[in-house]
N, C-alpha and C positions, 0 to 999 in steps of 0.2 A: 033579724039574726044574720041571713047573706050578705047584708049591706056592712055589718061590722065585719063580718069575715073577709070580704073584699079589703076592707078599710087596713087589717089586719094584715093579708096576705104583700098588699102594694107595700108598707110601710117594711118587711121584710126582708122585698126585694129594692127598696132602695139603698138599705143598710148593705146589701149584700154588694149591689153595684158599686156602691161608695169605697167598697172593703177593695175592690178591685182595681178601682181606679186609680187610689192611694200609690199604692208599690209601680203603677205603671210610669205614674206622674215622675217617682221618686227615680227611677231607671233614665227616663229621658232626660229629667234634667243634669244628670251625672253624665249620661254621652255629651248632652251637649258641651257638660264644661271642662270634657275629657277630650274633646272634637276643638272648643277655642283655646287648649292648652298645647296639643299635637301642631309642632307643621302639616304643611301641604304633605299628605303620603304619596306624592305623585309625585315630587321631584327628590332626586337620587341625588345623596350630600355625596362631593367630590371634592380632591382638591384640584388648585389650577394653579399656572403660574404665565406671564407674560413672556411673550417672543421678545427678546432683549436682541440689541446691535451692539458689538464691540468689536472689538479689537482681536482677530485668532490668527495663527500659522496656517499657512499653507504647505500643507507636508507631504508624504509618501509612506507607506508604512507598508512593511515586508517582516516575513518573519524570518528572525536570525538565529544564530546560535553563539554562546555566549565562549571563549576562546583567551586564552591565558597569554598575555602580552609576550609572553616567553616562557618556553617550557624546557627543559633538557632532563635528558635522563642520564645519570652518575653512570659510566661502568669504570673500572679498573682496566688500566693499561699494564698492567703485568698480572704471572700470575702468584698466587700465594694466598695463605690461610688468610681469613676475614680476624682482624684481633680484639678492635675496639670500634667499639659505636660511640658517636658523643652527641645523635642527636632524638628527637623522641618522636614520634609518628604525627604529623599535624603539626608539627613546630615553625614558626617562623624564623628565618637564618638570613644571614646579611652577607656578602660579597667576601670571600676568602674565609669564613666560618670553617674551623676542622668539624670534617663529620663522619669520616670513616676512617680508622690506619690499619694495614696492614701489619704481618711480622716482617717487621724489618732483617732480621740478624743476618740471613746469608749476605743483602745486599749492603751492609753497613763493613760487613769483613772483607767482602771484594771491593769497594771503596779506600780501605784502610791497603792491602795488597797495591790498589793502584799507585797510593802517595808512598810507601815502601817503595815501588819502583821507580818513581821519578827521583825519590832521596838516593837509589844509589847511581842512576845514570847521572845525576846533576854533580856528582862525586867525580866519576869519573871524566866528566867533563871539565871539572877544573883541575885535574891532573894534566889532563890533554892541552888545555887554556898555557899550564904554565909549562909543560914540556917544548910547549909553543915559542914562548919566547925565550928558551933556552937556543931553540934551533936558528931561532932570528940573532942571535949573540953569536951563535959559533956559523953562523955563513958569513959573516963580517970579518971572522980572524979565519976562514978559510981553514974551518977545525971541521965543520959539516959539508956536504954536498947541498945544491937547490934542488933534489928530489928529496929526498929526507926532506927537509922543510916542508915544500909541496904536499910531501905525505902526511906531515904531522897535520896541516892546516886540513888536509880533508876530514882526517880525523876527528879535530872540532868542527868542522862544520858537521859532521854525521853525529855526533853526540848533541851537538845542537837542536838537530831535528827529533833525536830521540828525546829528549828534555821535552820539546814540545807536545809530542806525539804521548808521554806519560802524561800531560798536564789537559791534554786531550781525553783521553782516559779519564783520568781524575773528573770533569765536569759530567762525562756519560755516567761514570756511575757515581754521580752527586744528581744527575737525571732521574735515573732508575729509582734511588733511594726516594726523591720526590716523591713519585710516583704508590708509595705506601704511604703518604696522607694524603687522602682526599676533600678538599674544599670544596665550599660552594659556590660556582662559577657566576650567579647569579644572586640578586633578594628575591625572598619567595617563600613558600608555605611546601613542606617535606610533604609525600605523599606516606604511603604505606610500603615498611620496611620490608625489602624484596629478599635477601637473604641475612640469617640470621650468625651471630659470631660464631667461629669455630668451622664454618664452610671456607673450603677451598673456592677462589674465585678464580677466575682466565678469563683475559683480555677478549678472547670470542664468544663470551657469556653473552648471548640476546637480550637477556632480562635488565641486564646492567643491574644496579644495587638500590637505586631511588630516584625517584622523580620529584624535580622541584619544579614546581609552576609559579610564575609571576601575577597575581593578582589584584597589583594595586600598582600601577592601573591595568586596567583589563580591557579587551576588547570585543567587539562583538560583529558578526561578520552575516552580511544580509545578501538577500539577492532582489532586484525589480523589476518587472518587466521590461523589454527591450524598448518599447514606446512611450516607455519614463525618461529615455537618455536624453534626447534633445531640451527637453524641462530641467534636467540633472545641470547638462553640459552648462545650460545660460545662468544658471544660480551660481555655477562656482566660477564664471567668467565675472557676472557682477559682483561677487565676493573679492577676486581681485587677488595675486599672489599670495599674501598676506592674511588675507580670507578663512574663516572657514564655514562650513557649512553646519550648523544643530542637530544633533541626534539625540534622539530620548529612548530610552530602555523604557518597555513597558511591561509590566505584569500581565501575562493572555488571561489570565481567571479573574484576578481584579482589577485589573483596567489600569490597576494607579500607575505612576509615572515609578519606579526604580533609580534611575541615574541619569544624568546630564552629559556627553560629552558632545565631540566633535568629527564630522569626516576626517578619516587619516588616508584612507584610497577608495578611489573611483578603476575598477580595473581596464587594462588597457586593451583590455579586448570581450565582446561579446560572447557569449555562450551558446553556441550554434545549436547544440544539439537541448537546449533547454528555451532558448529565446530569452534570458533574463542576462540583464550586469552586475556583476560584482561587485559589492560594495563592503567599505570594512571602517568603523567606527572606533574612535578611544576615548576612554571611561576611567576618570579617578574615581578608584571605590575604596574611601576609607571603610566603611562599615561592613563590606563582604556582602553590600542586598546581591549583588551581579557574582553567580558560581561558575566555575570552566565546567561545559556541557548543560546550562540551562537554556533553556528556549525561551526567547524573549520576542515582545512584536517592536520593532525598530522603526522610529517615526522620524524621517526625514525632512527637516523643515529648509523650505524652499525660499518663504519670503512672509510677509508681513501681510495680512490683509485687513484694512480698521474697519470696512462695511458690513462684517457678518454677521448673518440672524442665527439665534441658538436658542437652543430649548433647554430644559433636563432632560437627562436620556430616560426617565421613565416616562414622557408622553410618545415616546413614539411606539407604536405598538407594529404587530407583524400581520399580516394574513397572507390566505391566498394569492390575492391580487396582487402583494410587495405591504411595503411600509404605511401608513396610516396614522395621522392624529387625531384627535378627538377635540374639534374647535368650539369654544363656547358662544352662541351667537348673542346679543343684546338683551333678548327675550328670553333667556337661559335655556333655549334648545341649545343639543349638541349636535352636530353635523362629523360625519368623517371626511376627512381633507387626506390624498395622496398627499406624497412628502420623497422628496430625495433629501439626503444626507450625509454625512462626511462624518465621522463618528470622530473626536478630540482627544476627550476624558472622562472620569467615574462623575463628572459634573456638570459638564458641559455639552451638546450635540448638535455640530450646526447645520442649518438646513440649506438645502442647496435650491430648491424650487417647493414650493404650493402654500407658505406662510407668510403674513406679512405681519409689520412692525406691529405692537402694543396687540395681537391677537390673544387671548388667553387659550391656551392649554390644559385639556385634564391632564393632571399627575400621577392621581392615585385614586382607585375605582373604576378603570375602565372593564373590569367583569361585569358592572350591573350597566352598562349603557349600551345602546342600541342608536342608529340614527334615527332621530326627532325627540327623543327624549327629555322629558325636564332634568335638571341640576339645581342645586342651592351649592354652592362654594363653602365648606367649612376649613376654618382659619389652621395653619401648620400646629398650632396649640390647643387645638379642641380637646380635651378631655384630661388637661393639667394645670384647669386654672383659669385657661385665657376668657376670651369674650362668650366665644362659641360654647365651653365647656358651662358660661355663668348662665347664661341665653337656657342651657338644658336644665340647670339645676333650676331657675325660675319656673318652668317650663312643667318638670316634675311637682314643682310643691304648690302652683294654684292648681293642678290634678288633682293633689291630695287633699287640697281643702275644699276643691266644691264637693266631690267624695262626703268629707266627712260632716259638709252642711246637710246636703240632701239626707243622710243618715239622722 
């Protein structure tokens, strides 16, 4: 009877161990084929890109302010009521454009007065003209004296001068009357209407009446340190009369490039109490990127250099220490390399010391790395399609199926 119950008890606990063993079996084989489906979780996917050599400027960059090729402000040379406005706030106007007139009427009546009085001096001048040679007839038959004569001839001479002296007149107040239209002495873009019609204006108004600014083309006006000039000076000596030197307008927030022109001056003197030189750029802006009073960073390019190494400006990272790259070594450790730099473009950045040719660069991920770290490189198209993105979705569905075998 113990002998069966033994027999009884063993046979119980092997069913029980067996029950056990099942589901453990079932678990491990799913890690394992959840483990041959995962990457290595020890290397940190990053992107990278190679240290390339080309061809960049060698430039100088200061920051400028952006300055209206020509600016004037309208006032009125006489004074009198404001009548008519012909132009609209923001408007663009072209060279002799009417845009403001006066009331004319006092000064069109004293105009009209003035040729009234030359009409009757010039009258009485041809009476004097022909009493003239009346006098010259009778001092021949010794019917007049040569005083008389004398006298009459001074007479036209003095109405002669009077004729002039009205016709003198006549232009001043054909000046004055000018003077109640106002044009636009320039092309350019109207600012904001400074006083409105129905004000009396006067010539010692400060405000004047409007401000046109020239903005196409535009300029933009830098400064550089003093120990940039001798670098300055030999660019525009090799540049040669005829020469000029590359400026590029740059956006400070985005980096991108804004406009193209050229040095228009190099100032001829020093700024003693700043240590920096003057410098002033021109810019055709058909499209308006460049406004009067924007700050822009002005990059002066000096000369051509075709050996430069460049990265994208997102491997260079910042620390404590200064600048840093993230180098990928052969074995796909990453190492931090110092780096000097010359900053370009929103594309560009090239390095001045601690990179060499065909080096790879992290791009994007440098929060998860540390030095010694592993990396795997995933492709600029991971996750719409490309290799990297198909690599995952493999990757995900033998997971799923040894999953649903061991099940």
């Amino acid at each position: 009877m113990s002998i069966s119950l033994n027999k009884q008890t063993l046979a119980i606990a092997a069913v029980l161990a067996l029950a056990a063993a099942v589901p453990a079996a079932r678990h491990l084989f799913v890690d394992e084929a959840k483990a041959a489906a995962k990457p290595d979780a020890r290397a940190v996917p990053v992107r990278a890109a190679a240290v390339k050599q080309e061809a960049l400027p060698v430039a100088l960059t200061g920051i400028g302010n952006v300055l209206a090729a020509q600016s004037v402000t309208l006032h009125s040379r006489i004074d009198g009521q404001l009548d008519t406005v012909f132009f609209k706030e923001g408007q663009d106007v072209h060279v002799g454009e009417l845009l403001v007139k006066l009331d004319d009427r006092v000064l069109v009546a004293q105009l009209q007065q003035a040729e009234a009085q030359r009409a009757r001096d010039e009258a009485q001048l041809s009476n004097a003209e022909a009493d003239l040679q009346r006098y010259q007839g009778l001092v021949k038959d010794a019917a007049a004296t040569q005083q008389q004569l004398d006298t009459q001839l001074a007479l036209v001479r003095q109405l002669q001068a009077t004729v002039r002296n009205d016709a003198a007149a006549i232009n001043a107040a054909r000046v004055q009357l000018s003077f109640t239209r106002i044009t636009a002495p320039i092309s350019g873009r109207v600012g904001a209407r400074l006083v409105d019609v129905g004000n009396i204006v006067h010539a010692a108004d400060p405000g004047g009446l409007l401000v046109i600014n020239q903005i196409d083309p535009i300029m933009v006006q830098f400064s550089l340190p003093e120990a940039n000039f001798q670098a300055i000076n030999a660019a525009l000596n090799a540049a040669g009369k005829k020469g000029k030197l590359a400026v590029q307008a740059v956006d400070r927030e985005t980096h991108q490039a804004l406009a193209d022109g050229e040095l228009s001056l190099l100032n001829n003197q020093i700024d003693t109490t700043t240590g920096t030189v003057q410098l002033k750029a021109r810019f055709a802006n058909p499209q308006h990127k460049l406004w009067p009073g924007q700050q822009v960073d002005a990059r002066l390019v000096l000369r051509m250099q075709d050996d430069a190494l460049t990265v994208p400006p997102a491997a260079v990272q910042r620390s404590q220490q200064g600048l840093f790259v993230y180098v990928i070594e052969s074995d796909g450790v990453v190492r931090a390399q110092p780096v000097k730099v010359a900053e370009i473009d929103d594309k560009r950045t090239q390095v001045l010391d601690g990179l060499k040719l065909g080096e790879r660069v992290v791009t994007d991920g440098q929060y998860r790395l540390m030095p010694g770290a592993h990396v795997t490189e995933v492709a600029e198209n991971a996750g719409k399609g490309g290799k990297a993105g198909k690599d995952a979705a493999s990757a995900a569905s033998a997971a799923s199926s040894a999953s649903g075998v061991a099940q």
